[in-house]
C-alpha positions as CSV (number, residue, x, y, z in Angstrom):
1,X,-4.0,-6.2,-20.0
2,X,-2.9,-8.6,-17.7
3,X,0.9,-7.9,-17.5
4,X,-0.2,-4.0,-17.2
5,X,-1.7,-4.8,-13.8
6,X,0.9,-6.4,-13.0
7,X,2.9,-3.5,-13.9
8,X,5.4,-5.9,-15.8
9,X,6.0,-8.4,-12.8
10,X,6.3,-6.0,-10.1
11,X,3.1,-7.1,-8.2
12,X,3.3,-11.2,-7.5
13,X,0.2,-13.0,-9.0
14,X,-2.3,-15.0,-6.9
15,X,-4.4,-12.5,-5.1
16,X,-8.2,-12.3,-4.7
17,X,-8.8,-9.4,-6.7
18,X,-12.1,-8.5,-4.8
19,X,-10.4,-8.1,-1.3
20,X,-8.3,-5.7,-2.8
21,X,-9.6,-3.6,-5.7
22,X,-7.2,-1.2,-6.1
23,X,-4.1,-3.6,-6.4
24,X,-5.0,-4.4,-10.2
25,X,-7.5,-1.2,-10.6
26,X,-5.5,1.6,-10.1
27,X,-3.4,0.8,-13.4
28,X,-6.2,2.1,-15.4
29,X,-6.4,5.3,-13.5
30,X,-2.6,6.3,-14.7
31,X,-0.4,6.0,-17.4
32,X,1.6,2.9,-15.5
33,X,4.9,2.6,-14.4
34,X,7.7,5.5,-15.2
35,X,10.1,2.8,-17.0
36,X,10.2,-1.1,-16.1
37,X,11.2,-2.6,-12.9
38,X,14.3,-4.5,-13.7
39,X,14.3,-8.0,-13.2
40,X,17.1,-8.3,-10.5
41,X,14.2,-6.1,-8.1
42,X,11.4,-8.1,-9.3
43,X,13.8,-11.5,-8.2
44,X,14.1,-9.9,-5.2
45,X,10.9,-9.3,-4.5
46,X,9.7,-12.8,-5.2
47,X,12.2,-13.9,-3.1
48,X,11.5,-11.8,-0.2
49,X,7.6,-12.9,-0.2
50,X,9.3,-16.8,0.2
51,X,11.4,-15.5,2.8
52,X,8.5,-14.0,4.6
53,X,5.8,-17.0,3.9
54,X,9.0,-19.0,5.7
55,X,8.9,-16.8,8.3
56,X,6.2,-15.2,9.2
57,X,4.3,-14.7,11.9
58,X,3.6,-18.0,14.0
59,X,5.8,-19.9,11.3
60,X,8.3,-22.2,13.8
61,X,11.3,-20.0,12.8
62,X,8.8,-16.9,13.9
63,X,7.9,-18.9,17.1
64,X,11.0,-19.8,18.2
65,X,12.6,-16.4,17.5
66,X,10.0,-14.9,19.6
67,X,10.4,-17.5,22.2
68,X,14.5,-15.9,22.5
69,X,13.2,-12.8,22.7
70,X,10.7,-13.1,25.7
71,X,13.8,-14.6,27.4
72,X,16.2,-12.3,26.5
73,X,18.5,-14.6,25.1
74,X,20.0,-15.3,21.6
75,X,20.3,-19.3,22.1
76,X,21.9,-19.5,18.2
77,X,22.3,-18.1,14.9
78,X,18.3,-17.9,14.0
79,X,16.9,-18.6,10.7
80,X,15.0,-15.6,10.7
81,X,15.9,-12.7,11.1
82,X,13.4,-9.0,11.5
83,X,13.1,-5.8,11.3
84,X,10.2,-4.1,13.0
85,X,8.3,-0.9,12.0
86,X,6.8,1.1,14.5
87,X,3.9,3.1,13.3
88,X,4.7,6.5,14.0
89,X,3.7,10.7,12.2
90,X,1.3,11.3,9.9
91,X,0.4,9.2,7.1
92,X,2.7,10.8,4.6
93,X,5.7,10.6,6.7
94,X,4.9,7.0,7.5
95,X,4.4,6.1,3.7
96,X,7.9,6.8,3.3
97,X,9.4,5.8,5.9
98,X,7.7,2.0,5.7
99,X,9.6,2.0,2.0
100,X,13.0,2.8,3.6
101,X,12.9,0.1,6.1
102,X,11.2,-1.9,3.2
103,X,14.2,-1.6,1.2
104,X,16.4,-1.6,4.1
105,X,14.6,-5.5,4.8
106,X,15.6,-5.9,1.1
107,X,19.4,-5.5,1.4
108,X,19.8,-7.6,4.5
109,X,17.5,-10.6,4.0
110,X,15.4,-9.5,6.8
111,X,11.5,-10.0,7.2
112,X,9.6,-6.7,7.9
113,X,7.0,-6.7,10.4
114,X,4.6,-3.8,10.4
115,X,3.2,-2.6,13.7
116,X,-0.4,-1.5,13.1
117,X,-1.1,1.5,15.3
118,X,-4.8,2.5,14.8
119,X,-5.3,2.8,11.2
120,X,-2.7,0.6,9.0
121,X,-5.0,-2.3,8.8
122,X,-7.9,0.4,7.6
123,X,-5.9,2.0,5.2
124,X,-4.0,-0.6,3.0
125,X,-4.4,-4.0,2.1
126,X,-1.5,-6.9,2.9
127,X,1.1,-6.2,0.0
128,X,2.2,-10.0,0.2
129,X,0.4,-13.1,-1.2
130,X,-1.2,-15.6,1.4
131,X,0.3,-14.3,4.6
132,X,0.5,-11.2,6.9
133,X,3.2,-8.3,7.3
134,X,1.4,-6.9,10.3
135,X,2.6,-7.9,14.0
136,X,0.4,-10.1,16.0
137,X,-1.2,-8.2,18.7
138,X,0.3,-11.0,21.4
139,X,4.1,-9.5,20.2
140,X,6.4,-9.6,23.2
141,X,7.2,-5.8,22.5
142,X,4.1,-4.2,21.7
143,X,3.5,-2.6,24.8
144,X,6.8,-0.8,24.7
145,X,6.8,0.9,21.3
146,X,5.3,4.0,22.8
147,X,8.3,4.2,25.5
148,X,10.9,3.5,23.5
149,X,13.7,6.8,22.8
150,X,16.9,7.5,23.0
151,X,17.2,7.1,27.0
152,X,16.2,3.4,26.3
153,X,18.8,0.8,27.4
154,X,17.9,-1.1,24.4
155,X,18.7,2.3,21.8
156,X,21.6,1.3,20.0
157,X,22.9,5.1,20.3
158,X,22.8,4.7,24.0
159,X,24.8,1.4,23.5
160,X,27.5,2.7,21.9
161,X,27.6,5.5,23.9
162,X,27.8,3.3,27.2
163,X,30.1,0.9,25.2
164,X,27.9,-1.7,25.6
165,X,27.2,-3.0,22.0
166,X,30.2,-5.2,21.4
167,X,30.4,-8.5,19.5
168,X,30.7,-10.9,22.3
169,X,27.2,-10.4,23.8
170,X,24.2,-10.2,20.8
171,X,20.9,-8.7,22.5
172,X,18.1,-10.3,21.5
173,X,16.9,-6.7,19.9
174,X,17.9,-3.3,19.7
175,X,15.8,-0.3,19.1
176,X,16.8,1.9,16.5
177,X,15.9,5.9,16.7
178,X,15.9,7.2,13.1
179,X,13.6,9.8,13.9
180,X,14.3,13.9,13.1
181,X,15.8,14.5,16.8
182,X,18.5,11.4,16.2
183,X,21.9,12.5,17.2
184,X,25.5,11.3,16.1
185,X,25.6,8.1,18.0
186,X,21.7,6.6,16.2
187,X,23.5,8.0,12.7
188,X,26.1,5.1,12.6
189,X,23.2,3.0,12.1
190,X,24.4,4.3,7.9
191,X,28.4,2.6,9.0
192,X,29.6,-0.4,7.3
193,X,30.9,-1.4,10.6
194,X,28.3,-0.9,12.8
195,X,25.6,-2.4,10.2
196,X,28.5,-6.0,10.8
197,X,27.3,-5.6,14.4
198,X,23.7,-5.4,13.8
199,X,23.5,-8.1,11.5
200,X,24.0,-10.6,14.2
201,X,20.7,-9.1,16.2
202,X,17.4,-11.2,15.9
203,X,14.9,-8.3,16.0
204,X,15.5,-4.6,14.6
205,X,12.8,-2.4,16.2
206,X,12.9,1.0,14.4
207,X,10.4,4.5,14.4
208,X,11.9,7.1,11.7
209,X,9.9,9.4,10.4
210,X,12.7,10.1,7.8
211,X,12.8,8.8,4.1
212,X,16.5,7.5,4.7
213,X,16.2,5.0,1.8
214,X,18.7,7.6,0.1
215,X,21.6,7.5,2.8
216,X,21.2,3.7,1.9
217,X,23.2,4.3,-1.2
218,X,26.1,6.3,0.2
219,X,27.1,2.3,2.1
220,X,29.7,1.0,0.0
221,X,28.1,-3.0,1.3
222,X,25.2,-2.2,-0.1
223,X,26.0,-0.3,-3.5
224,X,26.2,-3.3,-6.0
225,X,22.9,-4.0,-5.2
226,X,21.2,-1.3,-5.0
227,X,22.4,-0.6,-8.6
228,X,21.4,-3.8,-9.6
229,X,17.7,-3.1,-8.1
230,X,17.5,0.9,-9.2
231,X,19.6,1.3,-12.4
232,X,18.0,4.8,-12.2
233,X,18.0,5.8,-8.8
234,X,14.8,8.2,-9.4
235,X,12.8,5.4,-9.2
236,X,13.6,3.6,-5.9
237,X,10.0,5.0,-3.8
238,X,7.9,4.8,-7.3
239,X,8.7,1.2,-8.0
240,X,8.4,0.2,-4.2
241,X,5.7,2.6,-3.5
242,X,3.2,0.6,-6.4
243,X,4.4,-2.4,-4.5
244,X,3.4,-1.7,-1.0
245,X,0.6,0.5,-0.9
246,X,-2.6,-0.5,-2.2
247,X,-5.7,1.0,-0.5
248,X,-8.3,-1.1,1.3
249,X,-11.5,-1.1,-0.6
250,X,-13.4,1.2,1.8
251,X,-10.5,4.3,1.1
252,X,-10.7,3.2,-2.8
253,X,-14.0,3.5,-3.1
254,X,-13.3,7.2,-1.8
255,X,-10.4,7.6,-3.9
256,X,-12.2,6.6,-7.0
């Protein structure tokens, strides 16, 4: 019984079970997981919850990250590196979209920060043992998610359409539009070579309200591994869907 709500490894042990009902409860409302996780995802996944315990908000890498960012200025290669969800749509839309730039956090060794909007926190309980994936509300850029688009500066479409993102000056973010309306320019975001450019960036901030986890597999750099995570491609949003998105005890009591 204990390994089935665990669904075979995929959820980390360790939580408090009452602050989150549905994490362990909802296994005996289904028939399970639709095949087993392999263990090259769940390896990941433990190591992603290190990687974010290590740097996580107000952890020193965290800290001192942020500190480069309020000045605008990428003293050296950071420890840490981010990528930033803003909360954006309706709750479906944002359901899948916070498991593509899940996955997408997966490939690259980046930590995913979760911005909170007006219901996250309500809605679902912290998917990761003994720390937080949401932002802190004193986040340098949390007052500009609402005016961030395509005109930005910061838009890494407008960079490259201004010529502007080039390897000898790393910003200290860029914004990324992934959003139905993007054009051609926010679509190399999916390009080998521009991904070799972004890598270098400190802080990712993206709004989509597309599931682009499946353009993920058409990247030749990431195609080993996402074979070695999804064997069986069908079940890329099931397996990370039972890991992220538990309800809070408030909406389970309604689901129940």
């Amino acid at each position: 019984m204990h390994k089935d709500k665990l669904l075979g490894g995929l959820i980390a042990d360790g939580f408090d079970e009452q602050s989150c009902l549905s994490r362990y409860h909802s296994v005996t409302y289904s028939k399970g997981l639709s095949g087993n996780p392999s263990s090259y995802l769940i390896s990941r996944l433990r190591k992603y919850e290190a990687l974010h315990k290590e740097c996580g908000p107000y952890t020193e890498s965290y800290n001192k990250t942020v500190k480069d960012l309020r000045s605008g200025h990428v003293s050296e290669s950071p420890a840490c590196k981010y990528v930033v969800w803003i909360s954006y749509s309706g709750l479906g839309n944002r359901i899948l979209t916070l498991a593509s730039v899940f996955l997408y956090a997966l490939l690259t060794d980046r930590v995913l920060l979760v911005d909170p909007g007006v219901d996250m926190v309500d809605l679902f309980c912290e998917p990761l043992p003994h720390v937080s994936w949401f932002l802190p509300p004193d986040f340098p850029l949390n007052s500009q998610f609402p005016s961030f688009d395509q005109k930005s500066d910061q838009c890494y479409g407008k960079m490259l359409k201004n010529k502007s993102a080039t390897n000898s000056v790393v910003p200290s973010f860029v914004y990324l539009h992934l959003a139905h309306d993007y054009d051609d320019q926010d679509k190399l975001f999916f390009c080998d070579d521009d991904q070799a450019f972004l890598q270098k960036v400190p802080w990712l901030v993206v709004r989509t309200d597309n599931y682009f986890a499946p353009s993920l597999f058409l990247m030749p750099s990431f195609e080993k591994q996402l074979s070695d995570l999804f064997p069986n491609k069908e079940t890329v949003f099931h397996f990370l869907g039972r890991y992220l998105f538990h309800p809070t005890n408030k909406v389970w009591g309604l689901v129940s």
